[in-house]
Residue frames as qw, qx, qy, qz and C-alpha x, y, z in Angstrom:
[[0.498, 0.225, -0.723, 0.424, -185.65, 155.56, 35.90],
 [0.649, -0.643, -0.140, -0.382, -187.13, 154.51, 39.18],
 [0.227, 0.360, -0.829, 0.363, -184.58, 153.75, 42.31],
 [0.712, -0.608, -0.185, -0.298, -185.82, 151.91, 44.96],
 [0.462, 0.297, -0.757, 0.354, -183.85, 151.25, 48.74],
 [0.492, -0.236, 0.559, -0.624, -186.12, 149.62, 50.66],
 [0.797, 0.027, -0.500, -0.339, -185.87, 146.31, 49.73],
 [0.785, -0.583, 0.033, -0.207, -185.94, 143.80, 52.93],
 [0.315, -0.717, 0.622, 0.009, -182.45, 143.24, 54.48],
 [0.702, -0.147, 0.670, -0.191, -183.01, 139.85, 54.84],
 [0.658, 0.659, 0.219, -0.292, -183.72, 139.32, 51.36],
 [0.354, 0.864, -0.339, 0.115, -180.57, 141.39, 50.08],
 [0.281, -0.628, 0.723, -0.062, -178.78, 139.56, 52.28],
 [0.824, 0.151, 0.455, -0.302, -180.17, 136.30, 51.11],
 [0.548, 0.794, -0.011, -0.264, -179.31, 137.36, 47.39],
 [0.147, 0.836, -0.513, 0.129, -175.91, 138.07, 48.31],
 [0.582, -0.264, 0.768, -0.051, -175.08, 134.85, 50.10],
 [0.830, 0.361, 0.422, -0.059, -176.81, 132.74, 47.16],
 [0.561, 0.815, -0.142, -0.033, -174.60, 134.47, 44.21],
 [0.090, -0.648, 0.732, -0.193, -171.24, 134.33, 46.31],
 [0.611, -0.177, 0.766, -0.092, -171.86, 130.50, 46.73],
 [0.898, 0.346, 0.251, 0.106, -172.17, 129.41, 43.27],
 [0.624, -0.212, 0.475, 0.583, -169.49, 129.04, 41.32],
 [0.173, 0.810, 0.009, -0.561, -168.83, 131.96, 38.50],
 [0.773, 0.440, 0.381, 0.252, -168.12, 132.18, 34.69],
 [0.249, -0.709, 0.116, 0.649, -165.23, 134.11, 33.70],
 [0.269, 0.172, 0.734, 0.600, -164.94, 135.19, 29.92],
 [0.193, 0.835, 0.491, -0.158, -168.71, 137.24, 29.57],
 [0.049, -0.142, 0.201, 0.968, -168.31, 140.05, 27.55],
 [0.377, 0.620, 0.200, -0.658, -171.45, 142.57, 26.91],
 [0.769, 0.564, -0.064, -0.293, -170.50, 142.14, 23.06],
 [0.786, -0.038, 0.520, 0.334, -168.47, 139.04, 21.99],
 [0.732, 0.547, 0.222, 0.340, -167.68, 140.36, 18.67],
 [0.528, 0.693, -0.029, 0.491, -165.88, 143.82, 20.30],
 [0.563, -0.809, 0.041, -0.166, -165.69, 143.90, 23.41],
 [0.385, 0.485, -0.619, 0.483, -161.68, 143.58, 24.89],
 [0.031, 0.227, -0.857, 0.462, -162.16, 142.75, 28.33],
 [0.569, -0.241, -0.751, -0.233, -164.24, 140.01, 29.70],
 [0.271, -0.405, 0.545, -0.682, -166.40, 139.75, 33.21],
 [0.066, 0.163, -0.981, -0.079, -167.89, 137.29, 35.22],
 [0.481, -0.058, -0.463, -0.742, -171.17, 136.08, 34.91],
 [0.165, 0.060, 0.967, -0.187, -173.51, 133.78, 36.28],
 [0.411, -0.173, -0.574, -0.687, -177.29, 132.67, 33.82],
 [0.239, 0.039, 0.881, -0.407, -179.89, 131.82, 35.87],
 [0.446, 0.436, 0.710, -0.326, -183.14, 132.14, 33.46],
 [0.196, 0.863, 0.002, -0.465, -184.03, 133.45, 29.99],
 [0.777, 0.547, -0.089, 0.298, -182.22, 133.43, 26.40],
 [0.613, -0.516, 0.020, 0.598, -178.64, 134.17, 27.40],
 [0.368, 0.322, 0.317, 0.813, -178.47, 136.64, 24.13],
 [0.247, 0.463, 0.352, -0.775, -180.54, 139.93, 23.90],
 [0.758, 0.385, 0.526, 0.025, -182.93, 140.28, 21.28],
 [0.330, 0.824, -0.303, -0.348, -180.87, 142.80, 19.08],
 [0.214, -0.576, 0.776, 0.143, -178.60, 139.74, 18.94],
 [0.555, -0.032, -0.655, -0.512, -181.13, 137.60, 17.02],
 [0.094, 0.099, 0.909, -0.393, -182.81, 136.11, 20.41],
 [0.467, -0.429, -0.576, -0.517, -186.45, 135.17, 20.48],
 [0.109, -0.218, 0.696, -0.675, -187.67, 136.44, 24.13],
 [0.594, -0.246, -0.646, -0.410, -189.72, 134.77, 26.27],
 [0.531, -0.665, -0.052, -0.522, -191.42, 134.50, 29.39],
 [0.600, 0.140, -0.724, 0.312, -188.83, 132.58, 31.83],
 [0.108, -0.478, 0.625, -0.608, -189.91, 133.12, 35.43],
 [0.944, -0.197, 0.180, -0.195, -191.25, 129.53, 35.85],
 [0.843, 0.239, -0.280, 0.393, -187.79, 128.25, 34.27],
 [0.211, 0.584, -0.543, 0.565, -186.47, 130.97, 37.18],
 [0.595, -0.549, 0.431, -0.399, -188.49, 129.31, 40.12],
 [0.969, -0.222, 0.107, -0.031, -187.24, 125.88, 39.49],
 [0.835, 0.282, -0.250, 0.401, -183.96, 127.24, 39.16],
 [0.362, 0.323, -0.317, 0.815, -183.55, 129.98, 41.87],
 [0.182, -0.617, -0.765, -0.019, -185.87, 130.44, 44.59],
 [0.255, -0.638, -0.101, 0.719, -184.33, 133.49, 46.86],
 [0.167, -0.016, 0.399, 0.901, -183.80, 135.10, 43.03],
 [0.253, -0.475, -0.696, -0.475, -187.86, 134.22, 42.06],
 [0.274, -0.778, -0.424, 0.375, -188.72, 136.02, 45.92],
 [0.432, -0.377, 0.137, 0.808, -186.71, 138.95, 44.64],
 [0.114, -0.246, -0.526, -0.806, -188.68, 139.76, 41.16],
 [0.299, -0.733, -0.539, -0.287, -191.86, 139.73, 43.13],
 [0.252, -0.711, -0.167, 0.635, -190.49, 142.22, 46.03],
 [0.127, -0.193, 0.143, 0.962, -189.16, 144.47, 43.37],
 [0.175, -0.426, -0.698, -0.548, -192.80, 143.68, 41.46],
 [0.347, -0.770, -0.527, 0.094, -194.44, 144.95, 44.69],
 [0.422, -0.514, -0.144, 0.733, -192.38, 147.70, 44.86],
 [0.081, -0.380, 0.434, 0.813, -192.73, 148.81, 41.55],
 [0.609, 0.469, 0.551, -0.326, -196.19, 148.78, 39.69],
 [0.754, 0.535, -0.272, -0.267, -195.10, 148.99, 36.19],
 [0.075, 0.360, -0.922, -0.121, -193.05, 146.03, 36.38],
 [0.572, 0.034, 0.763, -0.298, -195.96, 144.02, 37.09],
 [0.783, 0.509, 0.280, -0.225, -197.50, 143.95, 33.72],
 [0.210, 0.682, -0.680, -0.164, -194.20, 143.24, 32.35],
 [0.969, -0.164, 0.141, 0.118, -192.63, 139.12, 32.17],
 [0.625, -0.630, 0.454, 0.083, -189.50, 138.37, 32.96],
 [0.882, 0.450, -0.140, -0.011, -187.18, 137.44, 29.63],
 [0.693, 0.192, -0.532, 0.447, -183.72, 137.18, 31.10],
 [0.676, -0.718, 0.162, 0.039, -182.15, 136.95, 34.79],
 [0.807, 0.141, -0.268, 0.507, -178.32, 136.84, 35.42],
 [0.630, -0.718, 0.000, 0.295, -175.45, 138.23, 37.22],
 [0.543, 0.712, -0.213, 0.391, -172.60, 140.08, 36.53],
 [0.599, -0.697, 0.098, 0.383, -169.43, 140.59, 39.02],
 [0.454, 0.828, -0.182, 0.273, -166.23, 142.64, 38.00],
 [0.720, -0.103, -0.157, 0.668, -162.57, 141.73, 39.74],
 [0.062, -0.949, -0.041, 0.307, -161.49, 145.22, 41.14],
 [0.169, -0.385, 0.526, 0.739, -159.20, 147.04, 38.32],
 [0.144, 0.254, 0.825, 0.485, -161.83, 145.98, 35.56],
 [0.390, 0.472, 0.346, -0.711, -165.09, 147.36, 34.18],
 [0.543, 0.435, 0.717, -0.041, -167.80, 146.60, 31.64],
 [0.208, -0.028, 0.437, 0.875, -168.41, 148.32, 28.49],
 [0.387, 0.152, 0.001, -0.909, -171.18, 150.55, 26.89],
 [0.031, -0.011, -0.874, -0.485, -174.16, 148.40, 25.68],
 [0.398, -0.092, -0.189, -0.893, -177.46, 147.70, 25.14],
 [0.270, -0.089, 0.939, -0.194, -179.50, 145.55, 26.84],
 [0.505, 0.489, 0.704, -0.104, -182.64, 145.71, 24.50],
 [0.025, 0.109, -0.232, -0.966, -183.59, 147.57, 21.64],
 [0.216, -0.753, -0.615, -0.090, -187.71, 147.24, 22.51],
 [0.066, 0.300, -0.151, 0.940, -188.53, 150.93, 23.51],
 [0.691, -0.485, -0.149, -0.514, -191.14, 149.64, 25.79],
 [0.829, -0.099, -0.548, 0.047, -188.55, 147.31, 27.44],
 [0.598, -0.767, 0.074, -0.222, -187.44, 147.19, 31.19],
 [0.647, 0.309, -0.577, 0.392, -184.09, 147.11, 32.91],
 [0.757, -0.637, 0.033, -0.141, -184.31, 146.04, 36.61],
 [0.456, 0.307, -0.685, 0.477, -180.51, 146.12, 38.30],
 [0.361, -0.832, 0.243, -0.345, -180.09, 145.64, 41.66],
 [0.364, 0.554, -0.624, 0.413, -177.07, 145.63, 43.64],
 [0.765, -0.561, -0.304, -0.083, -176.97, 143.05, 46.64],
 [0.584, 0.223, -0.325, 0.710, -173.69, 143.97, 48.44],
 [0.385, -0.816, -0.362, 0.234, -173.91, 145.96, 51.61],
 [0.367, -0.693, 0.160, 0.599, -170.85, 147.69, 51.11],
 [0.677, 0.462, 0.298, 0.489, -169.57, 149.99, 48.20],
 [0.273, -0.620, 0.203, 0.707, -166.71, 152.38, 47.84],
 [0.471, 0.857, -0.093, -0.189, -166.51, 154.65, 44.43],
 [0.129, -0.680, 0.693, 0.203, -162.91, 153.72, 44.76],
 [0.499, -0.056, 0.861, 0.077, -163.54, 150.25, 43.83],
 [0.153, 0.179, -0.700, -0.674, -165.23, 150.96, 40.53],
 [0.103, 0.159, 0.961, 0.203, -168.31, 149.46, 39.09],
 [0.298, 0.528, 0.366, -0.706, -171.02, 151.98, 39.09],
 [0.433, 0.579, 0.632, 0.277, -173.52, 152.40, 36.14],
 [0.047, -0.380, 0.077, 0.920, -173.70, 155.08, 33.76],
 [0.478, 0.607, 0.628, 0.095, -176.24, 155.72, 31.13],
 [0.095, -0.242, 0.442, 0.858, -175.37, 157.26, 27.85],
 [0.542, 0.557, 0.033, -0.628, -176.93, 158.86, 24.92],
 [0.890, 0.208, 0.394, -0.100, -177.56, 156.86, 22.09],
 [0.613, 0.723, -0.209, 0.239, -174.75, 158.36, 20.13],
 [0.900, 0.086, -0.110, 0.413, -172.21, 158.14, 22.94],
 [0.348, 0.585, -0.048, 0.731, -171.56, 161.33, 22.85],
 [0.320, -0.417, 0.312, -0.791, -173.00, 162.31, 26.74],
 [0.169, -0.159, -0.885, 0.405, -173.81, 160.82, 29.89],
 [0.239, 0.265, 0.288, -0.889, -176.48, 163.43, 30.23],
 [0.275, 0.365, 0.863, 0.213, -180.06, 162.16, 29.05],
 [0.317, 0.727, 0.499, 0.349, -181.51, 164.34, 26.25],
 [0.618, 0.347, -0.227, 0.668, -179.11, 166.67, 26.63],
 [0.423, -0.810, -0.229, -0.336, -179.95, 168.35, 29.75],
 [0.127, -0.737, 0.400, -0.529, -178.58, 170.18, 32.71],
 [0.344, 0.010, -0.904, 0.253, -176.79, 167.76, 35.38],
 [0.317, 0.042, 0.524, -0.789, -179.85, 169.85, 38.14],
 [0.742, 0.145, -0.238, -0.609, -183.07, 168.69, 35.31],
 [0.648, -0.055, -0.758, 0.050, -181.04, 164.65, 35.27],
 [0.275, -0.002, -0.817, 0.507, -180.44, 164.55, 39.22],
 [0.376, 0.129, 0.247, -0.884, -184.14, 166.34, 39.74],
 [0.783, 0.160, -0.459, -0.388, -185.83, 163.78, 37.07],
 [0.507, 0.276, -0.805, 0.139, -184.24, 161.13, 39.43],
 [0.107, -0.151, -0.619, 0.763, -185.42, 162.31, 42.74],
 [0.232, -0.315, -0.479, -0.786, -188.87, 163.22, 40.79],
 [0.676, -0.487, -0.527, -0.166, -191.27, 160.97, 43.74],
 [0.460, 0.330, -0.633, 0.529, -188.81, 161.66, 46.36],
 [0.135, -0.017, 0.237, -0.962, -191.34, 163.71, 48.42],
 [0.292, 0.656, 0.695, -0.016, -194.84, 161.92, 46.74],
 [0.046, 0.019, -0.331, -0.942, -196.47, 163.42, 44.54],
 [0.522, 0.061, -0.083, -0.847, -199.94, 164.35, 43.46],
 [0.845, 0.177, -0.272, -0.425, -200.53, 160.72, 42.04],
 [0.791, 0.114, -0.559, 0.221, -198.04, 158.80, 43.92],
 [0.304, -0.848, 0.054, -0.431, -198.42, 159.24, 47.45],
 [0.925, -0.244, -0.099, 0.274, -195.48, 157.09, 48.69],
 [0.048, -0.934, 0.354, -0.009, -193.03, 159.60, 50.43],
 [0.881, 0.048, -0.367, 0.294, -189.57, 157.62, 49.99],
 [0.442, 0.064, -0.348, 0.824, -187.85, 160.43, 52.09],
 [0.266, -0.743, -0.527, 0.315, -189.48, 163.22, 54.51],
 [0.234, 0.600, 0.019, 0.765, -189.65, 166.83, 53.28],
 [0.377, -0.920, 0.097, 0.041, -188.75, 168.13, 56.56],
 [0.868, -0.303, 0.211, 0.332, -185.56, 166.64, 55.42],
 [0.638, 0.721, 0.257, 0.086, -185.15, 168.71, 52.30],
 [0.073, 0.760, -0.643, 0.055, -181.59, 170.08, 53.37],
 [0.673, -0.332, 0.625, 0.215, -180.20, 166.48, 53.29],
 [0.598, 0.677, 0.427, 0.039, -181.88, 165.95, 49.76],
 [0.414, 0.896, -0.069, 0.141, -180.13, 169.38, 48.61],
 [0.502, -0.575, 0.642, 0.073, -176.80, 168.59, 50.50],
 [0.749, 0.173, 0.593, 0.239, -177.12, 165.11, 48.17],
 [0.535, 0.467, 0.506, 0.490, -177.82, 166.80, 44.60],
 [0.209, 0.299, 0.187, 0.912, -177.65, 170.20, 44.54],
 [0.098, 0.400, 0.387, -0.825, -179.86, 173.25, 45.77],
 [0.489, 0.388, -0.309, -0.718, -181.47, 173.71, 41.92],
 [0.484, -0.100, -0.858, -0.144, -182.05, 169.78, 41.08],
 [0.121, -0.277, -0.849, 0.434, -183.77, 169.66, 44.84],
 [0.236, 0.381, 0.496, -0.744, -186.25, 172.36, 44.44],
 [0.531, 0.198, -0.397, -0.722, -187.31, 171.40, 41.00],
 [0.311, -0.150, -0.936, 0.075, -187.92, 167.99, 42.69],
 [0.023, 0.373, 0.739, -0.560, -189.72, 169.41, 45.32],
 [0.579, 0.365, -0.130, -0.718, -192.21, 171.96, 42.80],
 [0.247, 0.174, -0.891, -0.339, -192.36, 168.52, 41.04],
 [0.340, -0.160, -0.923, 0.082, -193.58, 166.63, 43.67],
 [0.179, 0.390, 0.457, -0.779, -195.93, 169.68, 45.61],
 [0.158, 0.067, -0.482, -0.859, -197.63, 170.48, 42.17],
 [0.669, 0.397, 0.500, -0.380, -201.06, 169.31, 41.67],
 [0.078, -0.337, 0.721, 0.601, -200.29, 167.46, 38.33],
 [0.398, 0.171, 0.887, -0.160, -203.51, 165.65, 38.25],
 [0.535, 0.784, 0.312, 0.033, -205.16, 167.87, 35.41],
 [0.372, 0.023, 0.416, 0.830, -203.16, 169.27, 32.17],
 [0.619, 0.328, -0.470, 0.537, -201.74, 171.85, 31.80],
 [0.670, -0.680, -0.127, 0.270, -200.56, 172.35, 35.49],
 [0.654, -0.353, -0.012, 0.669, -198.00, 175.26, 36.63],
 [0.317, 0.736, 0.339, 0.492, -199.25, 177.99, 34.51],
 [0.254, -0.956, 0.070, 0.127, -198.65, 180.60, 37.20],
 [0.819, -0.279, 0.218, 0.452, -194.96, 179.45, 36.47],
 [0.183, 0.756, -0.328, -0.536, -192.20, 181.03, 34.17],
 [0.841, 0.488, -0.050, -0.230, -192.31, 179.38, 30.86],
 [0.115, 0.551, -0.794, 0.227, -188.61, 178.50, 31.69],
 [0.516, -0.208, 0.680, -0.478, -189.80, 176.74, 35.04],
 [0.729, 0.159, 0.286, -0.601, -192.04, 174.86, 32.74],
 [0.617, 0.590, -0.457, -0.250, -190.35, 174.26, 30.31],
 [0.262, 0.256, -0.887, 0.280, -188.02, 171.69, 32.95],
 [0.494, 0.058, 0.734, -0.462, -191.00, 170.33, 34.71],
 [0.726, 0.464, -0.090, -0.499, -192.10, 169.26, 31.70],
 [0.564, 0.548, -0.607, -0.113, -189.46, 167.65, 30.50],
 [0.171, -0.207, 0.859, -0.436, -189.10, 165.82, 34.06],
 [0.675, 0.126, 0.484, -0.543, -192.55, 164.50, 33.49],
 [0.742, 0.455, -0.359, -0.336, -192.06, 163.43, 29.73],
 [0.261, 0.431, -0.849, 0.161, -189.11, 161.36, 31.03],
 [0.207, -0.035, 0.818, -0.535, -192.06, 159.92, 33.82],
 [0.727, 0.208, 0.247, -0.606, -194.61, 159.55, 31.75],
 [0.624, 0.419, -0.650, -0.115, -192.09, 157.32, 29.18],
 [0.075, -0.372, 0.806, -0.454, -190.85, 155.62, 32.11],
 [0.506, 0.128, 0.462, -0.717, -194.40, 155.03, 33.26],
 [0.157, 0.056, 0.777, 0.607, -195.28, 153.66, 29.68],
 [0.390, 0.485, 0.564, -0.543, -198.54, 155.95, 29.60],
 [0.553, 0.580, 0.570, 0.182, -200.66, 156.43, 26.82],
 [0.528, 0.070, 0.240, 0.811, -199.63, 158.31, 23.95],
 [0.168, -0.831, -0.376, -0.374, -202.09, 160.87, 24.35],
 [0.564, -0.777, -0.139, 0.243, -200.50, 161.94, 27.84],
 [0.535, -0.395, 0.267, 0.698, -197.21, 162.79, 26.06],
 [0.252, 0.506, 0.516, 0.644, -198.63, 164.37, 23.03],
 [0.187, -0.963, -0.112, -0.157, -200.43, 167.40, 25.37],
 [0.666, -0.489, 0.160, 0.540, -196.64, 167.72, 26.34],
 [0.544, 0.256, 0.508, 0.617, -195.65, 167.85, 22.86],
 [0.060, 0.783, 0.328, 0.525, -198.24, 170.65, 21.74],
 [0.358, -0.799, -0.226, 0.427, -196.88, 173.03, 24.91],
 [0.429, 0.765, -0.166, 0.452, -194.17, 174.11, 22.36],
 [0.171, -0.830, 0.528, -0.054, -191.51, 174.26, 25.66],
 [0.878, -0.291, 0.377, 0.045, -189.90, 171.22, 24.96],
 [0.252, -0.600, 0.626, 0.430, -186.42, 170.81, 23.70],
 [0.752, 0.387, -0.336, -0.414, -186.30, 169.53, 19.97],
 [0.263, 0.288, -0.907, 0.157, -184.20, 166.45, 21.73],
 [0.355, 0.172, 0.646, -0.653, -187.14, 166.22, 24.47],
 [0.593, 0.407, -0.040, -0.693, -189.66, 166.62, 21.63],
 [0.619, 0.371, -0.654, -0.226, -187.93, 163.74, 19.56],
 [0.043, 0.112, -0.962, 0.246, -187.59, 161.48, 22.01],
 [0.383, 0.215, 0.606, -0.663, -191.44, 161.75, 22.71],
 [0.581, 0.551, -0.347, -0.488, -192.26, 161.24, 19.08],
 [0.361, 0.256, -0.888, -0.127, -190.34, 158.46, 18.74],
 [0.299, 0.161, 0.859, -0.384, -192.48, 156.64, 22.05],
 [0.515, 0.334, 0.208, -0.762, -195.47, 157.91, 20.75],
 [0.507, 0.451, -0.625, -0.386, -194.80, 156.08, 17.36],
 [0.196, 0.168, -0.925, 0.279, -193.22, 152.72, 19.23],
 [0.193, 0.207, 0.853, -0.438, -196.11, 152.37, 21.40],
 [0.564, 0.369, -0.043, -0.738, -198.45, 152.72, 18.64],
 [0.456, 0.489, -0.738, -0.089, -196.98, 150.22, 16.72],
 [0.231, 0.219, -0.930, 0.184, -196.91, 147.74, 19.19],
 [0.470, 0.250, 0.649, -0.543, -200.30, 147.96, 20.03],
 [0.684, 0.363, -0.279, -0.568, -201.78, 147.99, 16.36],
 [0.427, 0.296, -0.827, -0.215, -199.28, 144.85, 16.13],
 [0.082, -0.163, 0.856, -0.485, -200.97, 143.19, 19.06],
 [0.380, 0.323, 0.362, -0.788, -204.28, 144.03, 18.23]]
């Protein structure tokens, strides 16, 4: 998961004017076969299913510039903001709006384990009171908390770049600031961001002076960035063989490793 908030006002503001002037579709539901309450919607490019739903994706962001321009300036700021989206294409665009008292249900928006979900929120203004925030569950439902981990390892894995890092030298916040940072998430989720982002990560393995604890959660903060990242399965296998990774951590990295084999043999 990668946030970004520095996309151009103007832009966001651009976004937000263009959605609020078209007319909306009430009725959407996430799944039509179980879903109980319905939101509204608006389609602007793309199969309107996903593919778990028997779609056939497909590249749509010429069918989005000759239907949205301000939308088709948007995918290329967030593409310049964000270098793995670039070697990605574009298989659906839309909108989603929720009436306050309402809210959306769990779902899935792909089941490709190589695939990308780009939200972003144009609105200037948002209160918690007013509902609509995202959550991301486990795959059973059973936790908000990804591969079952400590809320300091998720809100540290989130804030991972916050600071640059070794290999990404785009500070998004100043570490003289680092009491606002811990003020935000926590004293333990900030300073495993910051060892994150001071480390020299650039050869494996890295942090040995650490305790095998310590490692054991900078590890796992990287497995989640190196999936994220979609690197090669080699980079997440010298993870694998440390032996500190959770058998949930461990399985989830297996399973990429597998997936992104696969989908190169099939390409090839």
């Amino acid at each position: 998961m990668l946030m970004l908030d520095d996309i151009d006002d103007d832009l966001r503001d651009r976004v937000y004017r263009q959605i609020c002037g078209v007319r909306w579709q009430f009725g959407w539901k996430s799944n039509r076969a179980t879903d109980t309450y319905c939101f509204l919607h608006q389609h602007y490019a793309g199969h309107i299913n996903p593919d778990h739903e028997g779609a056939k994706p497909y590249d749509c962001e010429s069918e989005l510039l000759g239907a949205n321009q301000v939308l088709v300036e948007l995918w290329d700021a967030l593409k310049d903001k964000c270098e793995r989206l670039r070697s990605h294409r574009l298989i659906r665009c839309y909108a989603n709006g929720y009436p306050y008292g309402t809210d959306g249900t769990v779902h899935t928006d792909t089941v490709n384990p190589l695939g990308l979900t780009t939200i972003f929120y144009p609105h200037p203004v948002w209160n918690p009171d007013w509902g609509g925030e995202t959550v991301f569950f486990t795959s059973d439902l059973s936790d908000t908390r990804g591969w079952g981990q400590s809320p300091a390892i998720i809100d540290a894995g989130l804030f991972h770049s916050i600071y640059g890092t070794s290999q990404f030298k785009h500070a998004s916040f100043p570490i003289e600031g680092r009491h606002i940072i811990r003020h935000l998430i926590g004293t333990k989720a900030e300073e495993l961001a910051f060892e994150f982002c001071t480390l020299d990560r650039r050869r494996f393995p890295w942090g040995t002076f650490l305790p095998p604890e310590r490692r054991a959660q900078l590890y796992t903060i990287e497995a989640a960035n190196l999936i994220d990242q979609r690197d090669p399965p080699e980079n997440i296998a010298v993870l694998m063989a440390t032996g500190l990774l959770s058998q949930r951590v461990f399985d989830a990295c297996a399973a990429y490793v597998v997936a992104h084999t696969e989908m190169h043999r099939d390409a090839s």
